[in-house]
BAFIDREN-523903 format. One record per residue: z, y, x of N, C-alpha, C in turn; chain. Coordinates in Angstrom, 1 decimal. Example, Ala and Ser with C-alpha at 12.3 -4.5 7.8 and 13.67 -1.06 7.14 Angstrom:
PT     n.c3     n.c2     n.c1    ca.c3    ca.c2    ca.c1     c.c3     c.c2     c.c1   lovex
PT      7.8     -5.7     13.2      7.8     -4.5     12.3      7.8     -3.3     13.2       A
PT      7.1     -2.2     12.8      7.1     -1.1     13.7      7.9      0.0     12.9       A
***
This chain:
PT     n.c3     n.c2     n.c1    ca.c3    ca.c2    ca.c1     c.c3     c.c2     c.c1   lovex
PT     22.8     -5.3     -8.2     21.9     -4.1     -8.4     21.8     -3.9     -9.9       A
PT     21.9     -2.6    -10.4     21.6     -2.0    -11.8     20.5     -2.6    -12.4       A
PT     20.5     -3.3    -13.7     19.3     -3.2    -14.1     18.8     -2.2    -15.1       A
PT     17.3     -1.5    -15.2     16.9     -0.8    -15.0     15.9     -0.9    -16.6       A
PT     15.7      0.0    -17.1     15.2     -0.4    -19.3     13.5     -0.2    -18.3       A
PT     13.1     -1.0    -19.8     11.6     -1.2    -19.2     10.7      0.5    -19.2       A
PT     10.9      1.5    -19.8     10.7      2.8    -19.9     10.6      3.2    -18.3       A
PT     11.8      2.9    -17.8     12.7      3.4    -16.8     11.3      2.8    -15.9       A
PT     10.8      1.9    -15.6     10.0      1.2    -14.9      8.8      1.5    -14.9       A
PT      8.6      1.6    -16.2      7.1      2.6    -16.5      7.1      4.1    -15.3       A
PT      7.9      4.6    -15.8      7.8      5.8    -14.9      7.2      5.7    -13.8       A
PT      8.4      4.8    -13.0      7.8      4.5    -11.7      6.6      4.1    -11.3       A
PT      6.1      2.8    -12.1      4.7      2.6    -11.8      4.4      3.6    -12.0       A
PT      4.0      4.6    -12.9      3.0      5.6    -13.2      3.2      6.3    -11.8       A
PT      4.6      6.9    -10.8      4.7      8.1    -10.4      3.7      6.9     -9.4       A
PT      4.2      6.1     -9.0      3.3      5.2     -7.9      1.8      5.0     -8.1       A
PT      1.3      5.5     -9.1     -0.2      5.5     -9.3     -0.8      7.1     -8.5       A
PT      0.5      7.5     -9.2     -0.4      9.1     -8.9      0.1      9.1     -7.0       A
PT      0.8      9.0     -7.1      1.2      9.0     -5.3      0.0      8.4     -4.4       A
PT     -0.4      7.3     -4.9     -1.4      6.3     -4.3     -2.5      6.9     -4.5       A
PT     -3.2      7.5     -5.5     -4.4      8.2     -5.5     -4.3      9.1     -4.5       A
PT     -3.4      9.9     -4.9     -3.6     10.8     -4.1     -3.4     11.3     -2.8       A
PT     -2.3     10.1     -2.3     -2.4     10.4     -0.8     -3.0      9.1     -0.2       A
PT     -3.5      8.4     -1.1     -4.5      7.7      0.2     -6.1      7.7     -0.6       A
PT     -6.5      8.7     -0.9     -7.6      9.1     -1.2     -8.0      9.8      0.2       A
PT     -9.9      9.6      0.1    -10.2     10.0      1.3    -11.6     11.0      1.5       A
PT    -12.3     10.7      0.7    -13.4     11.1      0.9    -13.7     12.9      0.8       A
PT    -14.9     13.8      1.2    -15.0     15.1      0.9    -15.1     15.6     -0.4       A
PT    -15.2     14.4     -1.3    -15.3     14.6     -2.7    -13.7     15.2     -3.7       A
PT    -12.7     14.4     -2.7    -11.3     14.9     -2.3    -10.7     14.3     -3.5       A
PT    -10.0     13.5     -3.6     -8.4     13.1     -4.1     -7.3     13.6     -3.9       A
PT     -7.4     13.7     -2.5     -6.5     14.1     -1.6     -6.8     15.2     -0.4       A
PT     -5.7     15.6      0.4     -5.7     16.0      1.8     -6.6     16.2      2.8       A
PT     -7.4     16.7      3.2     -8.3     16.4      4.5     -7.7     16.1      5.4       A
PT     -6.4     15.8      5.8     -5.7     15.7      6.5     -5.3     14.1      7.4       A
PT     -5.7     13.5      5.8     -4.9     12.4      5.3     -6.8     11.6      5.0       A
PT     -7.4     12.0      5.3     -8.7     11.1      5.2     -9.1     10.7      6.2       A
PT     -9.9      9.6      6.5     -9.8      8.1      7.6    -10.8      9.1      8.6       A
PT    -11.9      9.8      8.5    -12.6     10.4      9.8    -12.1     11.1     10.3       A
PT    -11.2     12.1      9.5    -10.5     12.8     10.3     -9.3     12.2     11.1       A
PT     -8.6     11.3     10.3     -7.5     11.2     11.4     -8.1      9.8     12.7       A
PT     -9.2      8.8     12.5     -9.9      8.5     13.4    -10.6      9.3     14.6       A
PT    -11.1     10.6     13.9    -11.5     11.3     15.3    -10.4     12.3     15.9       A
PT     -9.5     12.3     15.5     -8.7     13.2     15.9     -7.7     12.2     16.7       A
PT     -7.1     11.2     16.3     -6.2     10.3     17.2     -6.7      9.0     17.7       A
PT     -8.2      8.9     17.1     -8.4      7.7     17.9     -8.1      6.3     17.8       A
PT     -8.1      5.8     18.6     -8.0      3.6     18.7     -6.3      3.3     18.8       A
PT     -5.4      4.3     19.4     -4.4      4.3     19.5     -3.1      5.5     18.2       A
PT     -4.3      6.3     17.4     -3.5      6.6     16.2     -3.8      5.5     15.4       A
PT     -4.5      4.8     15.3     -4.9      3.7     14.1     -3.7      2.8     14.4       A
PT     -3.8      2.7     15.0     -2.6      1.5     15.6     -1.0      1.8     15.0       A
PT     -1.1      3.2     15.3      0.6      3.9     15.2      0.5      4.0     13.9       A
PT     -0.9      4.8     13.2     -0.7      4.8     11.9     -0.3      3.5     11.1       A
PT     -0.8      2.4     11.2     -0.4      0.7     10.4      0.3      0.3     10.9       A
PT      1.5      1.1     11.8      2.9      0.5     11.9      3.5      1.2     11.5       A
PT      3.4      2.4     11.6      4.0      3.5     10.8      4.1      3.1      9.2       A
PT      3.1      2.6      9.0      3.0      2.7      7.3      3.5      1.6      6.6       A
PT      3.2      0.2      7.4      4.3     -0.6      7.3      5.8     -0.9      7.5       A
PT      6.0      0.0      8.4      7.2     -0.5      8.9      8.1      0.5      9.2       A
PT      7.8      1.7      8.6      8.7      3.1      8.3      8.6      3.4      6.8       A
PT     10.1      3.9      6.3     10.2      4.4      4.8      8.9      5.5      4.6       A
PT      9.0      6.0      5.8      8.4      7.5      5.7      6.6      7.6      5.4       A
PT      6.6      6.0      5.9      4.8      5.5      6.3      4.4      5.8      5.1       A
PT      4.3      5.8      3.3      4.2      5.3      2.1      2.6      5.9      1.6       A
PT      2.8      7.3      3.1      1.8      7.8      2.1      0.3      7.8      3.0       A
PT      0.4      7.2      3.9     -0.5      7.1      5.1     -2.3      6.6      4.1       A
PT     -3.4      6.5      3.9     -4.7      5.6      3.4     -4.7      4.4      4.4       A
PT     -3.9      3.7      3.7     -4.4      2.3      4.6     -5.6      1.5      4.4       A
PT     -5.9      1.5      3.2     -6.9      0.2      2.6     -8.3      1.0      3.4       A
PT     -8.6      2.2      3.0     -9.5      3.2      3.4     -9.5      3.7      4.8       A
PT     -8.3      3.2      5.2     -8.5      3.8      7.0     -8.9      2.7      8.1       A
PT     -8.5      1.5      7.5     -9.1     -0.1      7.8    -10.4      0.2      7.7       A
PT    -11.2      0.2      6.3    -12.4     -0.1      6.0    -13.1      0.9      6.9       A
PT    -12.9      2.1      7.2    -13.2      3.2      7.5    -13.8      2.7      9.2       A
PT    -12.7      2.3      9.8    -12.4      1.8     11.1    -13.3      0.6     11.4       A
PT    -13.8     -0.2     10.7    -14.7     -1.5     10.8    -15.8     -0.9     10.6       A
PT    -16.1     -0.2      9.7    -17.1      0.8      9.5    -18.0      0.9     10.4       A
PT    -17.1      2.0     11.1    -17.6      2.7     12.8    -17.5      2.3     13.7       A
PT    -17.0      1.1     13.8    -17.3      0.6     14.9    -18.4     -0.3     15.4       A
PT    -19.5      0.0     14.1    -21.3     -0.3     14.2    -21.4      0.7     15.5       A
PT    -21.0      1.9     15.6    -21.6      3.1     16.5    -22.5      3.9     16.1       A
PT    -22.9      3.4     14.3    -23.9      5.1     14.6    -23.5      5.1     12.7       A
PT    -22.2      5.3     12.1    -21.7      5.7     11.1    -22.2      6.5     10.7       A
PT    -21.9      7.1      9.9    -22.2      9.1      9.5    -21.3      9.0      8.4       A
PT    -20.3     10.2      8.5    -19.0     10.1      7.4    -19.4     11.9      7.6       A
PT    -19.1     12.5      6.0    -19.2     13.4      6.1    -20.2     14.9      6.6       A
PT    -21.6     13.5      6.7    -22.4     14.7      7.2    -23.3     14.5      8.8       A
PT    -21.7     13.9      9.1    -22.1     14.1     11.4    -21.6     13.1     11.5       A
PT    -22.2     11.9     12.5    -21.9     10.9     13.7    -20.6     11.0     13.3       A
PT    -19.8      9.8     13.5    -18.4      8.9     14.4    -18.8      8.3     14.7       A
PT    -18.3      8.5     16.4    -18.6      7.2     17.0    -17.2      5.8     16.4       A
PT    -18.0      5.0     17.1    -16.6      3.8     17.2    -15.3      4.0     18.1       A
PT    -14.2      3.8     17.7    -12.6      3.6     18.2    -12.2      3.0     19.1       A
PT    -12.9      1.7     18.7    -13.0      0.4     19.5    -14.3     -0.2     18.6       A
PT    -14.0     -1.8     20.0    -14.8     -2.6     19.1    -14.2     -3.8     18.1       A
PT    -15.5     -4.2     17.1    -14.9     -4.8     16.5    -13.5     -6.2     17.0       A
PT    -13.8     -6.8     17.9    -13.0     -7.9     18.0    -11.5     -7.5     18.8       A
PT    -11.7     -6.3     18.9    -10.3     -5.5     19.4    -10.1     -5.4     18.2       A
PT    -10.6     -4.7     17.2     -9.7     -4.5     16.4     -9.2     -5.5     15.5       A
PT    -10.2     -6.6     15.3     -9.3     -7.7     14.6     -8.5     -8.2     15.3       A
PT     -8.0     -8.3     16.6     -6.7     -8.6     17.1     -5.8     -8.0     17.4       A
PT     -6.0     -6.3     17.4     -5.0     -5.6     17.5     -4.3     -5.0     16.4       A
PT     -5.2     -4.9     15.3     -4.7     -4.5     14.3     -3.8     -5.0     13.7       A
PT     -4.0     -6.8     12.8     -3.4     -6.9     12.8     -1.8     -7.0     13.0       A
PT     -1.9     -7.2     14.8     -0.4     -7.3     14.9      0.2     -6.3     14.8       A
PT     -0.1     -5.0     14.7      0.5     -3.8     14.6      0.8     -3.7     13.1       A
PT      0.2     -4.7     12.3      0.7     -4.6     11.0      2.0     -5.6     10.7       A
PT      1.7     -6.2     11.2      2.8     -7.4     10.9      4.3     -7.2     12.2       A
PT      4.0     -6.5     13.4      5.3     -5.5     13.8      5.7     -4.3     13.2       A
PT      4.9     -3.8     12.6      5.3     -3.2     11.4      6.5     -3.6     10.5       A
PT      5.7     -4.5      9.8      6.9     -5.0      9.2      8.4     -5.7      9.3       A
PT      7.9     -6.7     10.9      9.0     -7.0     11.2      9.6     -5.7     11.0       A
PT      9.9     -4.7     11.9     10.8     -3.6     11.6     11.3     -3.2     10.5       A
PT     10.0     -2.8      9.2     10.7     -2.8      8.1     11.9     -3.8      7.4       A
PT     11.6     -5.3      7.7     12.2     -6.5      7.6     14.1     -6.2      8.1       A
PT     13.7     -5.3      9.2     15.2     -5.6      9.9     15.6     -4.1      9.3       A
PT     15.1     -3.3      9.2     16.1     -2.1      8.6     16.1     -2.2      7.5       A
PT     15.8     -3.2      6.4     16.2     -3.4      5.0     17.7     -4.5      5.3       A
PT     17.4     -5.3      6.1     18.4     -6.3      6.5     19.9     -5.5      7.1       A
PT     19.9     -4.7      7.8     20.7     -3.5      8.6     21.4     -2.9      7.5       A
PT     20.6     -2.5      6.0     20.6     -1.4      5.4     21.7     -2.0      4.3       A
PT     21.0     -3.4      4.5     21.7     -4.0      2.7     21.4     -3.0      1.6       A
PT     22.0     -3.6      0.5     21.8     -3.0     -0.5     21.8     -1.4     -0.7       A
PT     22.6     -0.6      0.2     23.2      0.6     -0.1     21.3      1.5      0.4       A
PT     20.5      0.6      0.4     19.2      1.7      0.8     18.9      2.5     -0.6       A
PT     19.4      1.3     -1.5     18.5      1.9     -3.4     19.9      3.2     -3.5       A
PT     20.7      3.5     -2.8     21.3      4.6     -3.3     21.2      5.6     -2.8       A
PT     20.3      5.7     -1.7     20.1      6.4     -0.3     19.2      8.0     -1.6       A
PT     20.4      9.1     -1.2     19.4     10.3     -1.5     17.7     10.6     -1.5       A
PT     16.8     10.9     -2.7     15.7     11.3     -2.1     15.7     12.4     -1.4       A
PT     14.2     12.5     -0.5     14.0     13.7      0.4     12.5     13.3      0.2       A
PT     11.7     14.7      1.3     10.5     14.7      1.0     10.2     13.7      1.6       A
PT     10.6     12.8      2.1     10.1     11.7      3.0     10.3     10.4      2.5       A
PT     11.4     10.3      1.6     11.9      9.1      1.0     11.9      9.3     -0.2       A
PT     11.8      8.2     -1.4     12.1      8.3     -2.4     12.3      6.7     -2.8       A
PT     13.4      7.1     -3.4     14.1      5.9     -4.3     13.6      5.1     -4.6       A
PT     12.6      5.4     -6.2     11.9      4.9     -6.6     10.7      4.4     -6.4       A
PT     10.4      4.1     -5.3      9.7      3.6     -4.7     10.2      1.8     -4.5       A
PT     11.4      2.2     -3.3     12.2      1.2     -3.0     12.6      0.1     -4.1       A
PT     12.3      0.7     -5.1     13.2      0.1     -6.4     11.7     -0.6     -7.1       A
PT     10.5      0.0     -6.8      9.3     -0.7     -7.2      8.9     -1.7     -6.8       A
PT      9.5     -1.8     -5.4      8.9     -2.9     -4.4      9.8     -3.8     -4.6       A
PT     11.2     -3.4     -5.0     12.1     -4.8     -5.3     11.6     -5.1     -6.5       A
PT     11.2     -4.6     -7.8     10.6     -5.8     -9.1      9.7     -6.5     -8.5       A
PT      9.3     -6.0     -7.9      7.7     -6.7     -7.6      8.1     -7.9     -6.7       A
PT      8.9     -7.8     -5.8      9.6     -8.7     -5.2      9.7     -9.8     -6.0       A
PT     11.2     -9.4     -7.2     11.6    -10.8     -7.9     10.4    -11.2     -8.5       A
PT      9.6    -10.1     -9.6      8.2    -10.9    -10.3      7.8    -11.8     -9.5       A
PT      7.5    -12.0     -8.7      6.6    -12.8     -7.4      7.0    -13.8     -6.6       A
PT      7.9    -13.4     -6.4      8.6    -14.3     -4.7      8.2    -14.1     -3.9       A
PT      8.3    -15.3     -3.0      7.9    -15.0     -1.3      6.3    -14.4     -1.3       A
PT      5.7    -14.9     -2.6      4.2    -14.6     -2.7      4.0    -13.5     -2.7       A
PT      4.5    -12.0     -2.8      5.3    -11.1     -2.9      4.7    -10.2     -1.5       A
PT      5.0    -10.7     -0.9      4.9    -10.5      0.8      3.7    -10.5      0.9       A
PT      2.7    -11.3      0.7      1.3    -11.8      0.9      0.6    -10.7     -0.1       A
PT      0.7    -10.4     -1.7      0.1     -9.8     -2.7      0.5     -7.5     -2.1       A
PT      1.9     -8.3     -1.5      2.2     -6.6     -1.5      0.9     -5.6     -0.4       A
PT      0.8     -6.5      0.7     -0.1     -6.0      1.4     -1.3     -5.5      0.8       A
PT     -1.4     -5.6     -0.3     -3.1     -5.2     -1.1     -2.7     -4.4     -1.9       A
PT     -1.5     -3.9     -1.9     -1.2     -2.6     -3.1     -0.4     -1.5     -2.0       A
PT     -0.9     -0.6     -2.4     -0.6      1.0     -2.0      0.8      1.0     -2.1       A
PT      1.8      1.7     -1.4      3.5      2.0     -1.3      4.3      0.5     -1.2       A
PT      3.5     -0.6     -2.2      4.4     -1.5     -2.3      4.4     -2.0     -1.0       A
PT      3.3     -2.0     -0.7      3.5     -2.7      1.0      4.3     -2.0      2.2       A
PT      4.6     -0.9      1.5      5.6      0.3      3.0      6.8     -0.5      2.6       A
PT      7.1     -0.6      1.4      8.6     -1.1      1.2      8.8     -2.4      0.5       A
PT      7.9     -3.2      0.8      8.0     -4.8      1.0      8.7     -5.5      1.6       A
PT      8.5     -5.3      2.8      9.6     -6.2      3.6     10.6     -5.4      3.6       A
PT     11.3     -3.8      3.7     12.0     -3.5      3.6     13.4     -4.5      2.5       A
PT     12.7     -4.6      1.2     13.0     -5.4      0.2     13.6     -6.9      0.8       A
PT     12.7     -7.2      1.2     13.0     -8.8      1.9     13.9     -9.0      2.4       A
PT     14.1     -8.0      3.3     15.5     -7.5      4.0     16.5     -7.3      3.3       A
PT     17.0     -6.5      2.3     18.3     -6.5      1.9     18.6     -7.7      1.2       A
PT     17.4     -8.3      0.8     17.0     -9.6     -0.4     17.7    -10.8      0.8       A
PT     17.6    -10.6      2.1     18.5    -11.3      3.1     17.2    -12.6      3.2       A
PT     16.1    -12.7      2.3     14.8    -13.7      2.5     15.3    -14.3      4.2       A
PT     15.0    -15.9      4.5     15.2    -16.2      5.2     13.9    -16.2      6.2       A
PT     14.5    -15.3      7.9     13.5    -14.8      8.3     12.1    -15.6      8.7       A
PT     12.5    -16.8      8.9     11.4    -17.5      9.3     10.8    -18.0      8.2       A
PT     10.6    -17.5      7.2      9.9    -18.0      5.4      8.9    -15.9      5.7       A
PT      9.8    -15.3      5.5      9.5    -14.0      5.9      8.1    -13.9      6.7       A
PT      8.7    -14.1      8.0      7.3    -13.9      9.0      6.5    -14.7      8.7       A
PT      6.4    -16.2      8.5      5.0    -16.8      7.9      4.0    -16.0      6.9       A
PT      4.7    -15.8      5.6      4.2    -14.8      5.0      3.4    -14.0      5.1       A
PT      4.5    -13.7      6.0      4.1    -11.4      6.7      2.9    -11.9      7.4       A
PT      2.6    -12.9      8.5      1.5    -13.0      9.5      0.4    -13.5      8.4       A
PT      0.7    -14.5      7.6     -0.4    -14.7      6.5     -1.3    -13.1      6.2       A
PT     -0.2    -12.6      5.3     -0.8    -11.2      4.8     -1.2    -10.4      5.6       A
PT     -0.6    -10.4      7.1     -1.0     -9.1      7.9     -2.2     -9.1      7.9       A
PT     -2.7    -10.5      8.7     -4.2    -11.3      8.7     -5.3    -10.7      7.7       A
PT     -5.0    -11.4      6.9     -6.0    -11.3      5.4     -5.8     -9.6      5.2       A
PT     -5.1     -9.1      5.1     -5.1     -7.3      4.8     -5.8     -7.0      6.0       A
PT     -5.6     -6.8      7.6     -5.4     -6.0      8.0     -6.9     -6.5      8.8       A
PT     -7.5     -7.7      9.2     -8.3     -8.3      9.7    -10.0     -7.8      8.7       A
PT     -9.2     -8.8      7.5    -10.3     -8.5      6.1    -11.1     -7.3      6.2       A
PT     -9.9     -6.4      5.2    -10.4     -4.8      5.2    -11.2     -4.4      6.4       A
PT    -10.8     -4.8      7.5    -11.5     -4.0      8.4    -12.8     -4.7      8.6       A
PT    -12.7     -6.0      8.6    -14.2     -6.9      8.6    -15.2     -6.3      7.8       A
PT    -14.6     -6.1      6.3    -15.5     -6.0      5.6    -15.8     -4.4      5.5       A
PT    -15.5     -3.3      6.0    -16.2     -2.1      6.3    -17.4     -2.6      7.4       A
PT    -17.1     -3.3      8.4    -18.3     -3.7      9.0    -19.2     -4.5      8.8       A
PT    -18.8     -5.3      7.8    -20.2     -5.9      7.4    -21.0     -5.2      6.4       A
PT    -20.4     -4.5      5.4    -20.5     -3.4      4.7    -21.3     -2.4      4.8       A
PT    -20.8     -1.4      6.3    -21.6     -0.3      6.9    -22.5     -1.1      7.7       A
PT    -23.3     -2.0      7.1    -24.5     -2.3      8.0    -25.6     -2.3      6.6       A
PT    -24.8     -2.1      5.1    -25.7     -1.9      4.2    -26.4     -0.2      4.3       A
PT    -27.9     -0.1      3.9    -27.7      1.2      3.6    -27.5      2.2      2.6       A
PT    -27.5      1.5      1.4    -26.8      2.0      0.4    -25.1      2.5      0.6       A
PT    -24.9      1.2      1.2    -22.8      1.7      1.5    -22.8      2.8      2.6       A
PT    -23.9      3.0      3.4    -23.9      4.1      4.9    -24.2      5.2      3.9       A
PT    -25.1      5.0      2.7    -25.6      6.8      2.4    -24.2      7.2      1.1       A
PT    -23.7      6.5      1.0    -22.6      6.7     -0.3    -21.6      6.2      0.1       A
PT    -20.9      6.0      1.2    -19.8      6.0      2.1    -18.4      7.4      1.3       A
PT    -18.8      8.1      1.2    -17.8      8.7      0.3    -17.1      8.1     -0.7       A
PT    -18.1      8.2     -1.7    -18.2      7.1     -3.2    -17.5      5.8     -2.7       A
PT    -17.7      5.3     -1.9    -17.2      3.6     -1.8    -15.8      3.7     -1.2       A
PT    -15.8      5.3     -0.7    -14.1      5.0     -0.5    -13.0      5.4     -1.6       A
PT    -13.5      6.0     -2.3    -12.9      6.5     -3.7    -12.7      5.1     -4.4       A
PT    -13.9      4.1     -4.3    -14.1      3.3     -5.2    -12.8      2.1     -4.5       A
PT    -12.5      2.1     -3.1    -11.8      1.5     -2.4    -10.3      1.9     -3.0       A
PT    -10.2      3.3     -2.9     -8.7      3.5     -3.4     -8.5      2.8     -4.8       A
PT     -9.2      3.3     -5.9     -8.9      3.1     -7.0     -8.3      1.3     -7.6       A
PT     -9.9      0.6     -6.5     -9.3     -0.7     -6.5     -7.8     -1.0     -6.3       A
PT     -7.6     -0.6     -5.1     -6.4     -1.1     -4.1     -5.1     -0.4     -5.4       A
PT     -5.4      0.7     -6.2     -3.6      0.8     -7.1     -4.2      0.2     -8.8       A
PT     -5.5     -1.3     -8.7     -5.7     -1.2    -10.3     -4.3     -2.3    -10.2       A
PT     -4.0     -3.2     -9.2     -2.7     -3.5     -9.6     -1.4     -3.0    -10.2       A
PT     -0.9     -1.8     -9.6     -0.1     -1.4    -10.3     -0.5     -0.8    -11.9       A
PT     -1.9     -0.2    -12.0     -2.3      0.0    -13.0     -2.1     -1.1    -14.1       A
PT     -2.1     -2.2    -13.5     -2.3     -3.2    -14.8     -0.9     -3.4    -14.9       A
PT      0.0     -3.5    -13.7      1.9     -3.4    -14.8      2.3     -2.1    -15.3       A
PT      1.7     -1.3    -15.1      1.9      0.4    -16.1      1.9     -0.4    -17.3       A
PT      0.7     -1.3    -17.4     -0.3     -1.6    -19.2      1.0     -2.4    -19.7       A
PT      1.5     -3.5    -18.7      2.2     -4.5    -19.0      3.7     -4.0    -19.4       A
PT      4.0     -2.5    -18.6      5.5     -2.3    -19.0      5.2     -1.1    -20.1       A
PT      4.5     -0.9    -20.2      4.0     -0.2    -21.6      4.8     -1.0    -22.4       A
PT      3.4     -2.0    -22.6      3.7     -2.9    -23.8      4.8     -3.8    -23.8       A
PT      5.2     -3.7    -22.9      6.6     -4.3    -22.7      8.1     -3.4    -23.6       A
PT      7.9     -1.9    -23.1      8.7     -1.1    -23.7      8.5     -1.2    -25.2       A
PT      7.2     -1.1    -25.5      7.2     -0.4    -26.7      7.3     -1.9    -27.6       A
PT      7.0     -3.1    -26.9      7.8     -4.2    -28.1      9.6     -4.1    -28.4       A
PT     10.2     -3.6    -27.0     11.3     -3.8    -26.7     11.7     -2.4    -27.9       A
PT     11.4     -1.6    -27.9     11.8     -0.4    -28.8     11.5     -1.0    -30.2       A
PT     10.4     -1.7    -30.6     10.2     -2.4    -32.0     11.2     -3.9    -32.5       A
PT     11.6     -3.8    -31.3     12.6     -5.2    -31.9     13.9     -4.7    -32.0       A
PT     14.5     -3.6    -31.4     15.5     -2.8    -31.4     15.8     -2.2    -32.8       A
PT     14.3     -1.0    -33.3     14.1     -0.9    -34.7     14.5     -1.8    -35.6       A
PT     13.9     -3.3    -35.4     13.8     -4.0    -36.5     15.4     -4.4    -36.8       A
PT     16.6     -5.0    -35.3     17.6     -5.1    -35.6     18.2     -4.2    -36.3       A
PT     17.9     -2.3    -35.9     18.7     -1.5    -36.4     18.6     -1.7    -37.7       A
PT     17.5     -2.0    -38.6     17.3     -1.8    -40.0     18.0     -3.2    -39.9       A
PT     17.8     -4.2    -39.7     18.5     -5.7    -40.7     20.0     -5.0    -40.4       A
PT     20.6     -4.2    -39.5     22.2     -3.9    -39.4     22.8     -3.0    -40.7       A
PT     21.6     -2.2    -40.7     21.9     -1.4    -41.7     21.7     -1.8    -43.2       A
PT     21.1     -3.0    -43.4     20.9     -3.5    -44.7     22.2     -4.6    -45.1       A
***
């Protein structure tokens, strides 16, 4: 695989900041979509879109732009039964102990799949055309993050926005041995997919987090991309030493 100048890298984090705000932003205060925010696509598809959606998002190229962190918390939320998102009542989807056992696994078959179509794909996925649906650089984000990390990788990607659609995809061409893989993946699915949703329920039983339930999902996104935020900082200053040591040879060449 090409290696890639630290500039080159920057970009990407950055385009992956703005991607992440904004399509998994949720609230009426708007980041994003109304389309794409957790009440509405909870009341509109229910205990059985939630499900499609966190496999979808894991475990398709296409998933990247789905609100995961926010459609979890969202979902633990309401399933107290007397929420108020946006004004008016949601009821609950399910209840909570369905959804800590269903969720999860629909996160972690998720991935399996992503796992086996990066494995299918080998390497030739990082040269695969963008479209509105796919994009390269993405792919190519989740593989640094990959080597930075290791198998630990698998576990941390779950908590960051895009990286987790094309995590395991990564693992798969990376040929990761699968039974190192799924430990991992069930570790993380757990802790993401269980967590997040626990903690909107314990959460929406505050009444501060029930009357400012907007605000706390905003505040949810931002969390969930300050990771990437903080390797933007890091390939910053990464570039910009790398362009001053560059300088400094060019002048000692020229002296």
């Amino acid at each position: 695989m090409t290696t890639r100048k630290p500039g080159h890298t920057v970009d990407l984090l950055c385009a992956g900041i703005v991607a992440a705000v904004t399509a998994s932003s949720t609230a009426y205060l708007s980041l994003g979509p109304s389309f794409l925010q957790p009440n509405y696509l909870l009341e509109t598809f229910g205990y059985a879109g939630l499900l499609t959606i966190v496999f979808v998002e894991c475990g398709l190229l296409v998933g990247f732009f789905f609100p995961g962190d926010s459609l979890l918390f969202t979902a633990g939320l309401v399933s107290t039964g007397n929420a108020v998102l946006a004004g008016h009542p949601i009821v609950a989807i399910a209840p909570l102990w369905l959804l800590l056992i269903t969720v999860p696994i629909a996160a972690i078959a998720g991935d399996q799949l992503g796992y086996f179509i990066g494995r299918k794909a080998g390497p030739t996925i990082f040269d695969r055309d963008d479209s509105r649906l796919f994009k390269r650089k993405y792919v190519v984000q989740a593989h640094e993050f990959f080597e930075r990390h290791g198998t630990k990788a698998i576990i941390l990607a779950r908590f960051v926005p895009i990286v987790r659609t094309f995590m395991p995809v990564t693992a798969g061409v990376a040929k990761m041995r699968y039974r190192t893989f799924l430990t991992f993946d069930i570790v993380g699915g757990v802790l993401w997919a269980a967590g997040v949703t626990l903690l909107g329920r314990l959460l929406g039983k505050i009444d501060f987090v029930s009357a400012h339930i907007e605000t706390i999902l905003i505040l949810i996104v931002l969390v969930s991309v300050l990771p990437i935020a903080i390797e933007v900082f890091r390939g910053r200053r990464a570039a910009k030493q790398a362009a001053e040591r560059n300088t400094s040879r060019g002048d000692a060449a020229a002296v």
